[in-house]
KEBAKOL-146229 format. One record per residue: residue in three letters; x, y, z of N, C-alpha, C, O in turn. Coordinates in pm, 1 decimal. Example, Ala and Ser with C-alpha at 12.3 -4.5 7.8 and 13.67 -1.06 7.14 Angstrom:
% residues 2
<Ala, <1319.0, -569.0, 780.0>, <1230.0, -450.0, 780.0>, <1320.0, -330.0, 780.0>, <1423.6, -331.9, 846.5>>
<Ser, <1285.0, -225.0, 708.0>, <1367.0, -106.0, 714.0>, <1290.0, 3.0, 787.0>, <1340.9, 113.8, 803.9>>
***
This chain:
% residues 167
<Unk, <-1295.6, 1484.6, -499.2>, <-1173.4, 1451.3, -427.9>, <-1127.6, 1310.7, -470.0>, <-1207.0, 1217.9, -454.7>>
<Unk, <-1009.1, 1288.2, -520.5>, <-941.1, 1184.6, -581.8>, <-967.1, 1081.4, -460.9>, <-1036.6, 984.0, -490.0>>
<Unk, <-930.1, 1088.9, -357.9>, <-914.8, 988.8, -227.7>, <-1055.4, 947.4, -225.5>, <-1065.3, 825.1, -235.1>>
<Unk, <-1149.0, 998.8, -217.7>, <-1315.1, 936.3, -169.5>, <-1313.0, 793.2, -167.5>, <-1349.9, 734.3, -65.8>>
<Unk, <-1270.9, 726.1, -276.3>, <-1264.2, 586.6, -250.2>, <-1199.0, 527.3, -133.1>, <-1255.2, 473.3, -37.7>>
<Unk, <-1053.0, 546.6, -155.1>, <-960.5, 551.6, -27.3>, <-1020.7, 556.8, 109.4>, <-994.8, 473.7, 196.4>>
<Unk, <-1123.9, 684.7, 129.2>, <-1120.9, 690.8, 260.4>, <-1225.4, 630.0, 343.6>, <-1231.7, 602.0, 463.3>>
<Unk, <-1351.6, 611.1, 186.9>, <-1437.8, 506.8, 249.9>, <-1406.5, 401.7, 282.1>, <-1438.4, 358.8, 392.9>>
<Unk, <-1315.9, 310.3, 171.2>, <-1263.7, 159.6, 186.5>, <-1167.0, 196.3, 307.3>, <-1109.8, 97.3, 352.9>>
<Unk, <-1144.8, 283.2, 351.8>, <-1033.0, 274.3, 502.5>, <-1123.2, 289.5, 596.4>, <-1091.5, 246.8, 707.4>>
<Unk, <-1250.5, 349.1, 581.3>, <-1334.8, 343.8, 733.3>, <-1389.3, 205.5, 773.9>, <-1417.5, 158.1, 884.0>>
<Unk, <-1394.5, 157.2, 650.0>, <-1477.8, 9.1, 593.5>, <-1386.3, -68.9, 681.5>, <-1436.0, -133.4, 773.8>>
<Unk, <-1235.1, -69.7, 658.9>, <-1148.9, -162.5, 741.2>, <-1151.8, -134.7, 830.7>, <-1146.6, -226.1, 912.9>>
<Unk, <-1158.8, -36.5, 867.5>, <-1142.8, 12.0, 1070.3>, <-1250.1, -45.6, 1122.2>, <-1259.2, -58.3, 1244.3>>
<Unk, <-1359.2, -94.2, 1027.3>, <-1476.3, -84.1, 1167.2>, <-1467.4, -271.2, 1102.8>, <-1578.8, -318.6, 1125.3>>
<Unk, <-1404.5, -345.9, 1056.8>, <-1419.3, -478.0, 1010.8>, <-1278.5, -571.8, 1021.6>, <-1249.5, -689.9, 1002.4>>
<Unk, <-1214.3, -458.7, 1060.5>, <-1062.0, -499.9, 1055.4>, <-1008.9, -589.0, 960.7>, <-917.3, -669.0, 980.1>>
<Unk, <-1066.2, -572.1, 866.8>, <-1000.0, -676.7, 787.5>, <-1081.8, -635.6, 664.5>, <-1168.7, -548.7, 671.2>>
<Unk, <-1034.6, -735.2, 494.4>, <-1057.9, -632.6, 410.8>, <-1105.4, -729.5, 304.9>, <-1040.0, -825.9, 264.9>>
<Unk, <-1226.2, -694.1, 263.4>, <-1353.8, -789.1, 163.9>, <-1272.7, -767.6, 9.8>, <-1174.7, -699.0, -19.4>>
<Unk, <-1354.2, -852.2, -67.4>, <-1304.0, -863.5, -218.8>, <-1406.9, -739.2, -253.3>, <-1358.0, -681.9, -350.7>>
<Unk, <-1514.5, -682.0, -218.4>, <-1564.4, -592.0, -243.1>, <-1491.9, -446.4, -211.3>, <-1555.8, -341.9, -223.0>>
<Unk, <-1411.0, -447.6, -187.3>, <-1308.6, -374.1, -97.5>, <-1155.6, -337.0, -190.4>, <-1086.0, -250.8, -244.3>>
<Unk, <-1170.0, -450.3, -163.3>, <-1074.6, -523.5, -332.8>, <-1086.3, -454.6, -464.4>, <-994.7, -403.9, -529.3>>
<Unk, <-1215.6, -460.7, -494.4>, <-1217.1, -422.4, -647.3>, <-1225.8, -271.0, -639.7>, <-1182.3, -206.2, -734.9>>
<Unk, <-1278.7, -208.7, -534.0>, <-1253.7, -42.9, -519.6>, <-1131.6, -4.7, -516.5>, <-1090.5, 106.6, -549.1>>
<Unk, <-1052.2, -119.3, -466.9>, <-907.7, 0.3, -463.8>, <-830.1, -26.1, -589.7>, <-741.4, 44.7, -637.3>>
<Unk, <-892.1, -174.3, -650.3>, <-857.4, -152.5, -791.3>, <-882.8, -72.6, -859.4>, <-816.8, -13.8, -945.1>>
<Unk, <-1024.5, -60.0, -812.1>, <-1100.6, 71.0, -938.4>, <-1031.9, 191.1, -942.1>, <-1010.2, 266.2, -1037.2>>
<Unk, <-991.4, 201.2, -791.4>, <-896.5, 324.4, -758.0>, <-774.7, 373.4, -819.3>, <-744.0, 482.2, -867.9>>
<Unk, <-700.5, 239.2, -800.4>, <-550.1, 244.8, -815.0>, <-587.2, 245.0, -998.7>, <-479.1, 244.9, -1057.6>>
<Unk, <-689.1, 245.3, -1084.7>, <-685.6, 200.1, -1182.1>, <-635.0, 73.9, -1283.7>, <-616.5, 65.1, -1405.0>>
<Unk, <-623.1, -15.3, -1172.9>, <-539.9, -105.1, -1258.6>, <-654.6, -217.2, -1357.9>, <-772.5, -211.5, -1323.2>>
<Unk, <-634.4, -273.3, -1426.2>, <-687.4, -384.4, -1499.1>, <-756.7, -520.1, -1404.2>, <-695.6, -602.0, -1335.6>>
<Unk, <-878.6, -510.5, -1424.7>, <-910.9, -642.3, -1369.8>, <-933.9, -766.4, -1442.5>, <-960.4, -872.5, -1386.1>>
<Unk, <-920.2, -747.3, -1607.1>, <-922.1, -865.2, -1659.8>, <-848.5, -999.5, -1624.3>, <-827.2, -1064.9, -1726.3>>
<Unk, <-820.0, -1037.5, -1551.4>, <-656.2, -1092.3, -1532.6>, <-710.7, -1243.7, -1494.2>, <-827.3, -1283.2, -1494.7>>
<Unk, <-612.6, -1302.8, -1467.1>, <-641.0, -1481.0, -1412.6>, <-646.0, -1406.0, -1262.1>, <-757.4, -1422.5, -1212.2>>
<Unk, <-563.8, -1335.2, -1184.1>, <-597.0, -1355.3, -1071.6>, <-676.0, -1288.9, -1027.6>, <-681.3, -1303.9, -905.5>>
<Unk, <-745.9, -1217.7, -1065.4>, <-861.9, -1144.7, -1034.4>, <-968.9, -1246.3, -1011.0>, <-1031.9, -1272.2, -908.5>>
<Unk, <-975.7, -1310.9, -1162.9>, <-1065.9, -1450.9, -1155.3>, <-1013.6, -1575.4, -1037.9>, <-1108.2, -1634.1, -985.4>>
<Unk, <-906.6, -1609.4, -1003.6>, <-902.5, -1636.3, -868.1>, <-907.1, -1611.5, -719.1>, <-940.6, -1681.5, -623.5>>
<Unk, <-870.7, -1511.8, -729.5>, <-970.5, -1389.4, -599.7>, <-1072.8, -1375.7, -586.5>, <-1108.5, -1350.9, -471.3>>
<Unk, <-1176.7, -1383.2, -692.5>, <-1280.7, -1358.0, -694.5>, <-1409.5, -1527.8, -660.4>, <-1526.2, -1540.7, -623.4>>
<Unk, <-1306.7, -1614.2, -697.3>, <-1350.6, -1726.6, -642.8>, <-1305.3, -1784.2, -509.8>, <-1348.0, -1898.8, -495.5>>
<Unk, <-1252.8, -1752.9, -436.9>, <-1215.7, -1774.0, -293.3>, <-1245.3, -1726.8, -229.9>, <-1218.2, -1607.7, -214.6>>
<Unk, <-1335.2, -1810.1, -139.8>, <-1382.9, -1775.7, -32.8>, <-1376.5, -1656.6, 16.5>, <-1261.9, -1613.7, 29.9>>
<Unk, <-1503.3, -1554.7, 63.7>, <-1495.9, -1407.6, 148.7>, <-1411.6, -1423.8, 256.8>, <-1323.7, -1345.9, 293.6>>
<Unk, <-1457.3, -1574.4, 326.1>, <-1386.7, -1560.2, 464.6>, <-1226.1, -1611.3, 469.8>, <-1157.3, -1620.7, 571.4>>
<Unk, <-1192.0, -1637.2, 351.7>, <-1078.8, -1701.9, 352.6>, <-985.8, -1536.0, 329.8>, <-875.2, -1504.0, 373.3>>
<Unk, <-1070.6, -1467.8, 256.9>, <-966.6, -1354.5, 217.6>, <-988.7, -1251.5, 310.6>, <-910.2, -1158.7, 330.3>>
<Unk, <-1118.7, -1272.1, 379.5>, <-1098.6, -1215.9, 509.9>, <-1034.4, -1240.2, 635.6>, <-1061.8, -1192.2, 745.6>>
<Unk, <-957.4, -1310.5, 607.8>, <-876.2, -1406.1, 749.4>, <-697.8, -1396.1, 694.1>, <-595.4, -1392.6, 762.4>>
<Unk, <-716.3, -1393.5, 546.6>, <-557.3, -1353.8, 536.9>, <-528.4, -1197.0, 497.0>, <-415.7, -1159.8, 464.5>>
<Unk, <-637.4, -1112.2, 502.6>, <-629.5, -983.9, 510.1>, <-646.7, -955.4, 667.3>, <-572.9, -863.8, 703.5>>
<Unk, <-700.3, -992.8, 737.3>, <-702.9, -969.5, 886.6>, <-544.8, -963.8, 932.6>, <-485.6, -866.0, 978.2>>
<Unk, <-499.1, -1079.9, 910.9>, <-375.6, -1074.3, 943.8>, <-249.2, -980.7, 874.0>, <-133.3, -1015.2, 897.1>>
<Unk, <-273.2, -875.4, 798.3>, <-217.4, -786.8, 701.9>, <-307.9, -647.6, 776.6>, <-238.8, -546.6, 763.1>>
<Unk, <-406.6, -624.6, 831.0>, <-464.8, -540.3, 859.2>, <-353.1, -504.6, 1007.0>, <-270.9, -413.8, 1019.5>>
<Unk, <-382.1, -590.0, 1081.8>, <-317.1, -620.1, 1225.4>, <-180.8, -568.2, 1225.6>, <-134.2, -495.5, 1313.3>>
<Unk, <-112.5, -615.5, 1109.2>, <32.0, -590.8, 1106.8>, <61.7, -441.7, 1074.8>, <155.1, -381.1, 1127.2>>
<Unk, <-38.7, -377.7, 970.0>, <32.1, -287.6, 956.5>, <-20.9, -168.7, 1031.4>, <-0.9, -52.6, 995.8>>
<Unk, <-101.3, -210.6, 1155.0>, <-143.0, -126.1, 1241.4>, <-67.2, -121.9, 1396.9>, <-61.7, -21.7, 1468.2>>
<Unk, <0.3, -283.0, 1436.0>, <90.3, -307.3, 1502.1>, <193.8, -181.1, 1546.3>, <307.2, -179.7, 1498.2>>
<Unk, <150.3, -74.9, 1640.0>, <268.7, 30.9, 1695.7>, <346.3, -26.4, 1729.8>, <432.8, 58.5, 1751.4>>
<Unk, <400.8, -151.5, 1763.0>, <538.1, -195.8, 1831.4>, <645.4, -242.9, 1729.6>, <761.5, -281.9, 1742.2>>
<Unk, <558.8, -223.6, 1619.3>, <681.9, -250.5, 1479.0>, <701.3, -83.4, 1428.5>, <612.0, 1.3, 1425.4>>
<Unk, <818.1, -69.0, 1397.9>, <878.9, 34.1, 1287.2>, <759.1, 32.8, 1179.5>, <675.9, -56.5, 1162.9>>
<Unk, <770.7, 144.4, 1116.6>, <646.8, 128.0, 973.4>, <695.9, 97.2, 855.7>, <626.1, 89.2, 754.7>>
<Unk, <851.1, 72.6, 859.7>, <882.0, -73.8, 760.4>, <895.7, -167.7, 806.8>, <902.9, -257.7, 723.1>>
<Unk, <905.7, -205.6, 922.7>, <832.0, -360.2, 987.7>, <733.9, -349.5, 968.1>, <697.9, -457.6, 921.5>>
<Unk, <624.5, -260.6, 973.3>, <507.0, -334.0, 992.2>, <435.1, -338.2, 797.5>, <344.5, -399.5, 741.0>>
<Unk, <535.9, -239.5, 757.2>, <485.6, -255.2, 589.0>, <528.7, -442.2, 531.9>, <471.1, -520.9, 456.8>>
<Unk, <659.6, -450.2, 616.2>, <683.6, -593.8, 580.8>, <629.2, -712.4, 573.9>, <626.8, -805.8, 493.6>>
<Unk, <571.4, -678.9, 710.9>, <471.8, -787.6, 771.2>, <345.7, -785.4, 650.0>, <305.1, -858.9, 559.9>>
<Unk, <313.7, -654.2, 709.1>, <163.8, -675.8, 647.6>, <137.3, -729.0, 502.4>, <29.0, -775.8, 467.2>>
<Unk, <274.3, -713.9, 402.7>, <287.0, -755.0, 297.5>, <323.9, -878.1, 264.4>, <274.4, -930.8, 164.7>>
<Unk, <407.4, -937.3, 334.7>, <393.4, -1053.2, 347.6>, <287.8, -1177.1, 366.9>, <270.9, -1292.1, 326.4>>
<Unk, <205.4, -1045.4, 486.9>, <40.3, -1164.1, 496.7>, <-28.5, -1178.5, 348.6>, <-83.5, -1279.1, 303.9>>
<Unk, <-14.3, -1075.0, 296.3>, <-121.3, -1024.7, 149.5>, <-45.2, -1110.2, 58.6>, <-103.1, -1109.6, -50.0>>
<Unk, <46.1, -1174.1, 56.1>, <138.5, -1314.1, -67.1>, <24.8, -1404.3, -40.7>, <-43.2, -1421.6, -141.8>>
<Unk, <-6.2, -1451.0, 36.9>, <-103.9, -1579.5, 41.0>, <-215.0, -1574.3, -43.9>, <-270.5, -1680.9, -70.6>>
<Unk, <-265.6, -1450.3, -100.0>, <-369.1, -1429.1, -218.7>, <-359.0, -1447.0, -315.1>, <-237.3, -1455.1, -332.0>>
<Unk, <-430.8, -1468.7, -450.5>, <-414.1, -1452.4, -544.7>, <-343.7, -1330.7, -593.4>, <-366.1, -1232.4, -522.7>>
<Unk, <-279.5, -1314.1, -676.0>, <-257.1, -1162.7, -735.9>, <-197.6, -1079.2, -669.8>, <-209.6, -959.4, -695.5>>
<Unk, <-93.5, -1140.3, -535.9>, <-58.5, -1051.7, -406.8>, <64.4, -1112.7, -404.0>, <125.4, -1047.8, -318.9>>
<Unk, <166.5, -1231.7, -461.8>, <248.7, -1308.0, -442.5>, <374.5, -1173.2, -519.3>, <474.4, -1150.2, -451.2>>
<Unk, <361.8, -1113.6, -624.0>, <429.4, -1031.4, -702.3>, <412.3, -911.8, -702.8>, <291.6, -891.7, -716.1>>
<Unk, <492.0, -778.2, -692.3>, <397.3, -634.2, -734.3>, <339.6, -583.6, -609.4>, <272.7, -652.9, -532.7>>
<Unk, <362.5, -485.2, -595.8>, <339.7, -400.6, -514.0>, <229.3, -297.6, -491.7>, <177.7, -271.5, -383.1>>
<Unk, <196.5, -235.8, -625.3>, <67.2, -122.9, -674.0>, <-51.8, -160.2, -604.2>, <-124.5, -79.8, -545.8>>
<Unk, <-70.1, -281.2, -610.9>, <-266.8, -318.7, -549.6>, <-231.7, -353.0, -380.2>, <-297.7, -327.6, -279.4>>
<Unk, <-85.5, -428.5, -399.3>, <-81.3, -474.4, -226.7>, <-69.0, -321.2, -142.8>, <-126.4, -317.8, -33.9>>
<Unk, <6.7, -188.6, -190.7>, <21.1, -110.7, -80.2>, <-95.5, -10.6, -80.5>, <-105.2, 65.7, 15.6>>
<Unk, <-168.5, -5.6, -162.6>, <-354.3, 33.2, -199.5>, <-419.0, -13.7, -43.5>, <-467.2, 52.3, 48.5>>
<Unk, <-394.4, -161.9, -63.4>, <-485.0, -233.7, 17.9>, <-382.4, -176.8, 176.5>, <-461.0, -180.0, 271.2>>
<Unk, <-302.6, -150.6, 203.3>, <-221.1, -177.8, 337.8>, <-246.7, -2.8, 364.2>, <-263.2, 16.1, 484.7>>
<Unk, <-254.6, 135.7, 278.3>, <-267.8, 207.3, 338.2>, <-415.7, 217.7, 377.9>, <-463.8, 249.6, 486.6>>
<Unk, <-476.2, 182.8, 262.8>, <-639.0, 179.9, 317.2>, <-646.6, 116.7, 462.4>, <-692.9, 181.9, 556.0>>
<Unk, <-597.3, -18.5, 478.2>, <-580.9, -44.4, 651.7>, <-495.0, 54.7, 738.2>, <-501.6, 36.2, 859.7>>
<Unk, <-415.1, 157.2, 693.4>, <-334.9, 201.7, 812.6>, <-325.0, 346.7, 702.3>, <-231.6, 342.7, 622.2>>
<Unk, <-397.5, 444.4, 698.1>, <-380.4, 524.6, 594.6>, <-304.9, 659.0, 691.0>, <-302.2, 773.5, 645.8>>
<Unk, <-251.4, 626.3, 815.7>, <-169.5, 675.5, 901.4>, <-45.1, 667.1, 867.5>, <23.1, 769.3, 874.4>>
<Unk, <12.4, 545.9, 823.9>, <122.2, 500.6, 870.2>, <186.4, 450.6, 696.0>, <309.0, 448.5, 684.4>>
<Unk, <127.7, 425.2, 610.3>, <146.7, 361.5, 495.6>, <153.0, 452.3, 344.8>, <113.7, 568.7, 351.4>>
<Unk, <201.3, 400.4, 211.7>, <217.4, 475.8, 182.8>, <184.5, 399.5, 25.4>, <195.5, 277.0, 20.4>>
<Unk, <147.9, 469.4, -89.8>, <131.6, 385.0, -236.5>, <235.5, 360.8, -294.1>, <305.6, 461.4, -305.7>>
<Unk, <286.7, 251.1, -345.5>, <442.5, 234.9, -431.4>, <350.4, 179.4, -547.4>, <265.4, 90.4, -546.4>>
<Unk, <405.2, 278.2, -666.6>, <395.9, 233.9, -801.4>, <499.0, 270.3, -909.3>, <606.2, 319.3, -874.0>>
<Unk, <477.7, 253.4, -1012.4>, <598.5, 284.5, -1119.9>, <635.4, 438.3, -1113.5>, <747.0, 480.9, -1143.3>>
<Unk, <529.7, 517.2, -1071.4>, <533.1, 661.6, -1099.3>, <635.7, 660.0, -971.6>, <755.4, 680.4, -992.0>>
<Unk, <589.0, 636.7, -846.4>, <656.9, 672.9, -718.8>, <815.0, 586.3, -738.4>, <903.8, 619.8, -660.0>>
<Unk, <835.1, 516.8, -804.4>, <994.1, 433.7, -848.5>, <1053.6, 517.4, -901.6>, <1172.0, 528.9, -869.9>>
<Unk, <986.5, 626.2, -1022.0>, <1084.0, 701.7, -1073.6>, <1091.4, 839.9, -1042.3>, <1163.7, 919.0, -1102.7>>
<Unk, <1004.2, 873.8, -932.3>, <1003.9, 956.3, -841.0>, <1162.8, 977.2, -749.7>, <1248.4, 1065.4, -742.8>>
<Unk, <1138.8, 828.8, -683.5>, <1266.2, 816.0, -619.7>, <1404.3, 808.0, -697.2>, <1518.9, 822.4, -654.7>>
<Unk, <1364.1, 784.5, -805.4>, <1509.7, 751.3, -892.4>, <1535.5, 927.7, -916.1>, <1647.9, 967.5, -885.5>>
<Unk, <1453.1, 1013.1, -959.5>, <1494.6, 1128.9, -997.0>, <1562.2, 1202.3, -869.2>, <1618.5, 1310.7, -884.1>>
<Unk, <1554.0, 1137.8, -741.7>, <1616.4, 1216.4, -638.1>, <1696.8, 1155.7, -585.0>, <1728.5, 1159.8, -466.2>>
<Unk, <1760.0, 1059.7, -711.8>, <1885.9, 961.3, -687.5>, <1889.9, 866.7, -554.0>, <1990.7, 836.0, -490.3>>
<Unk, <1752.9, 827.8, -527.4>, <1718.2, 718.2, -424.1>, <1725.3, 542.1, -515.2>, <1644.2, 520.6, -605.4>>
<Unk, <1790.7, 474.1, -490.1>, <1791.2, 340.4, -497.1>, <1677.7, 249.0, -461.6>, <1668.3, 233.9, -339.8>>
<Unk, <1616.4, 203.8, -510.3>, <1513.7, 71.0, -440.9>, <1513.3, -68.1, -585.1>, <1510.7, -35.1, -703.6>>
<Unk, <1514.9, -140.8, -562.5>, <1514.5, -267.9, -619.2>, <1442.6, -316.3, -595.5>, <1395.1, -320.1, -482.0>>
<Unk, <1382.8, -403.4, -739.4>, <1249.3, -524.3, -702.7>, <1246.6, -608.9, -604.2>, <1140.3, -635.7, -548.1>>
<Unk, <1376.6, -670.1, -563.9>, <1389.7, -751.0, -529.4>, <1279.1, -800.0, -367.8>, <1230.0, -712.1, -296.9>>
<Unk, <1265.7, -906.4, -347.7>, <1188.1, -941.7, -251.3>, <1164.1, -865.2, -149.8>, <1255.4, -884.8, -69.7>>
<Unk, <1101.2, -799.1, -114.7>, <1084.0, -697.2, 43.9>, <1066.7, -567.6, -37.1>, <991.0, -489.1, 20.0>>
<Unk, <1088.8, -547.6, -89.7>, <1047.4, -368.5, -154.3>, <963.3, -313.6, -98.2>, <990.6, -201.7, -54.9>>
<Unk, <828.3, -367.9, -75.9>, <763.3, -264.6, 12.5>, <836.0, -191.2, 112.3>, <853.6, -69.6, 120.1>>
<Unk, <881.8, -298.2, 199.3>, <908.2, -255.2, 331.1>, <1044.3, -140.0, 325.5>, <1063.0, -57.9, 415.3>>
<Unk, <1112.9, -149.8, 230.3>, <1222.1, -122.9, 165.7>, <1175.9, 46.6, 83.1>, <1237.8, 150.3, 59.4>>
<Unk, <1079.2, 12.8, 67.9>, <1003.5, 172.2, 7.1>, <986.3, 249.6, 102.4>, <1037.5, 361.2, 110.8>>
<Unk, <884.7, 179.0, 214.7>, <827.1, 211.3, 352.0>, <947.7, 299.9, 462.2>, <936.5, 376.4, 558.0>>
<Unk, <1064.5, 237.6, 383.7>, <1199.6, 308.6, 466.0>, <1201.6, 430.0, 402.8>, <1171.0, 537.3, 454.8>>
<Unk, <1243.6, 409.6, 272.8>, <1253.5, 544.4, 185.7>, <1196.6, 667.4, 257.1>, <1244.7, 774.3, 294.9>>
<Unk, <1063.9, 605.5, 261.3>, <913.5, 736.3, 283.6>, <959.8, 807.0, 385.4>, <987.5, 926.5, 374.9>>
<Unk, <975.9, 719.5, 524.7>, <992.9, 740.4, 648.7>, <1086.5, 858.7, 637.2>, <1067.2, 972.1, 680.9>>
<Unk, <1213.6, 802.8, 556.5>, <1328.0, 894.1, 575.0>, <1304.0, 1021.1, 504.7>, <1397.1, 1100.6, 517.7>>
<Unk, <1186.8, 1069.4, 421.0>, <1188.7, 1216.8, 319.4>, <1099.6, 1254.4, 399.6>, <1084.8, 1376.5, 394.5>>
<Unk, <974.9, 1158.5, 535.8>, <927.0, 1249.3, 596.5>, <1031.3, 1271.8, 711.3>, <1039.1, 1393.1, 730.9>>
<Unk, <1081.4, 1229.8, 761.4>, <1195.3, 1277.4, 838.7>, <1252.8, 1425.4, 793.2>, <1267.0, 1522.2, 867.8>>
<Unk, <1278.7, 1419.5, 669.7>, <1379.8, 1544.7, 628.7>, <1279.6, 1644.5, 578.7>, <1310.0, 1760.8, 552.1>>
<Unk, <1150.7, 1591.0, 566.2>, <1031.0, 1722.6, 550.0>, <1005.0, 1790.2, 690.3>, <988.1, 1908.5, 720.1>>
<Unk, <1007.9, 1651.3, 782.1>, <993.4, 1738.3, 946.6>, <1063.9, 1848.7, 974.0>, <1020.0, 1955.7, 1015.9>>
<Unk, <1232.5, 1804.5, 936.3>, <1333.7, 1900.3, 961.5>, <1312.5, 2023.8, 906.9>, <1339.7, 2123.9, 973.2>>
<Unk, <1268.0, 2032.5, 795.8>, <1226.2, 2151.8, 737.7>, <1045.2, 2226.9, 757.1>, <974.1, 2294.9, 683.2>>
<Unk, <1028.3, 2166.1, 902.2>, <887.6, 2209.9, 956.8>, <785.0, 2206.9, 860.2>, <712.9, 2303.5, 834.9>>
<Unk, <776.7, 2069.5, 793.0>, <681.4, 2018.9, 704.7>, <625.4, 1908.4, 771.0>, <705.3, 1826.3, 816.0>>
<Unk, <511.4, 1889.8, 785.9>, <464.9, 1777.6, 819.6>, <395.1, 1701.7, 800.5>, <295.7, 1670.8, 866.2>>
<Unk, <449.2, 1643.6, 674.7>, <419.1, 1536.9, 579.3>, <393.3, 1362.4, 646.8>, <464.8, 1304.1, 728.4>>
<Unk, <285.5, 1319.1, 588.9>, <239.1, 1231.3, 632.9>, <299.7, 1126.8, 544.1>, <370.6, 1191.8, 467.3>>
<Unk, <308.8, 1015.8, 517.0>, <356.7, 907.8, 413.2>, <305.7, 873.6, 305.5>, <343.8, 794.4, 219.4>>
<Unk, <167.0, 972.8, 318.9>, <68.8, 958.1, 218.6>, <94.2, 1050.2, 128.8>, <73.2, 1032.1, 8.8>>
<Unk, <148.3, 1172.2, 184.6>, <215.3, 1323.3, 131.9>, <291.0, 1271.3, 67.2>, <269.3, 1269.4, -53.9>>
<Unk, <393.8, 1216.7, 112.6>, <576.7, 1171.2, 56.6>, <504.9, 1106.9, -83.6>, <544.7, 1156.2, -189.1>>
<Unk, <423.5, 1022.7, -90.2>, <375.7, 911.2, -225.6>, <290.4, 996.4, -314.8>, <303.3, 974.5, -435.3>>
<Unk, <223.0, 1070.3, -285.7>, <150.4, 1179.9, -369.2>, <285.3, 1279.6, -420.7>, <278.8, 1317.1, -537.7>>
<Unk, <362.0, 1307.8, -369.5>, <479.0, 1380.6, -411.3>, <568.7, 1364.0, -515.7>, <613.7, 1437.9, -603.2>>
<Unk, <590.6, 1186.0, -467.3>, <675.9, 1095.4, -535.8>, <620.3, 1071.6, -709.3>, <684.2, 1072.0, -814.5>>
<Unk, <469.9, 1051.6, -679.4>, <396.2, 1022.5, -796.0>, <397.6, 1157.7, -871.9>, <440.4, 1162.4, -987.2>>
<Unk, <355.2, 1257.6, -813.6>, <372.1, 1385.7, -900.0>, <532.0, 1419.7, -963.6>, <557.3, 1484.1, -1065.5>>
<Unk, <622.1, 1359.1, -875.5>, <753.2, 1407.0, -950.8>, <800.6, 1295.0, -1071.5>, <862.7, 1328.1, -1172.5>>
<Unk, <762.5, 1171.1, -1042.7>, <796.0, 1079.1, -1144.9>, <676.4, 1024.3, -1270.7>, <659.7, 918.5, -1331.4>>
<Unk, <606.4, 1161.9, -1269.8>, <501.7, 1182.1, -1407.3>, <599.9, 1311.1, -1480.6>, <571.8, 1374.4, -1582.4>>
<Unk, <704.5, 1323.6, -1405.8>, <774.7, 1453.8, -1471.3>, <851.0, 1419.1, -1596.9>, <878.8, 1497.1, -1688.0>>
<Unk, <885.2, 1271.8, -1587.5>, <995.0, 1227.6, -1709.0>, <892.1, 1183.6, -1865.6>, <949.0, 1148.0, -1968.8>>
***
């Protein structure tokens, strides 16, 4: 099962609320991305508890029921800028935010961008995109409900990714 990582590193946060560099490199391993990088090597030198205290506060947010789940994608993404390697880019930050809220959250990557573009949905880099994606989702599970589907946000991004490997 593709998720196994996913769902361990999400039990891992539920019971710690908050989210280790060991934690970190699984959902890299996951998401497949490259860890050679400078900020990897600066993540990897900062403090556990430091990145456990500005992931706490990213955990919190995007579990927060009194925010919308693009408020709370906003928030929580916003806490995750204070890291290394979290200031730009979206792929590793919404890894880390559904693993904390794998209810409510959803993966944005290049595949899921041209996912949305093939169903003539708009989203731009520009600053806030997560939260701005997080709308997107909301609204195709909305229109999956209508059609007595009941797609989770995790569904909508597995969807998205399968349709924008189509080009």
């Amino acid at each position: 099962m593709y998720d196994e990582v996913l769902i361990e590193v999400a039990d891992r946060i539920r019971t710690t609320a908050s989210i280790g560099k060991a934690d970190i490199g699984a959902l890299l391993f996951w998401k497949r991305l490259r860890a050679d990088t400078t900020w990897v090597r600066e993540l990897m030198t900062t403090p556990e508890q430091d990145v456990r205290a500005v992931t706490a506060k990213a955990v919190a947010a995007v579990n927060d029921e009194s925010l919308t789940v693009p408020e709370a994608a906003s928030a929580g993404r916003r806490e995750l800028a204070a890291l290394p390697g979290f200031k730009t880019g979206d792929a590793l930050a919404s890894a880390l935010l559904l693993a904390a809220a794998p209810g409510r959250m959803a993966i944005y990557d290049d595949r899921a961008q041209t996912g949305l573009e093939t169903l003539g949905l708009s989203l731009s880099a520009a600053r806030g995109r997560y939260g701005r994606y997080m709308e997107l989702v909301e609204d195709l599970r909305s229109t999956a409900n209508l059609h007595r589907h009941a797609w989770t946000a995790r569904d909508v991004d597995t969807a998205l990714f399968w349709l924008g490997g189509q080009k």
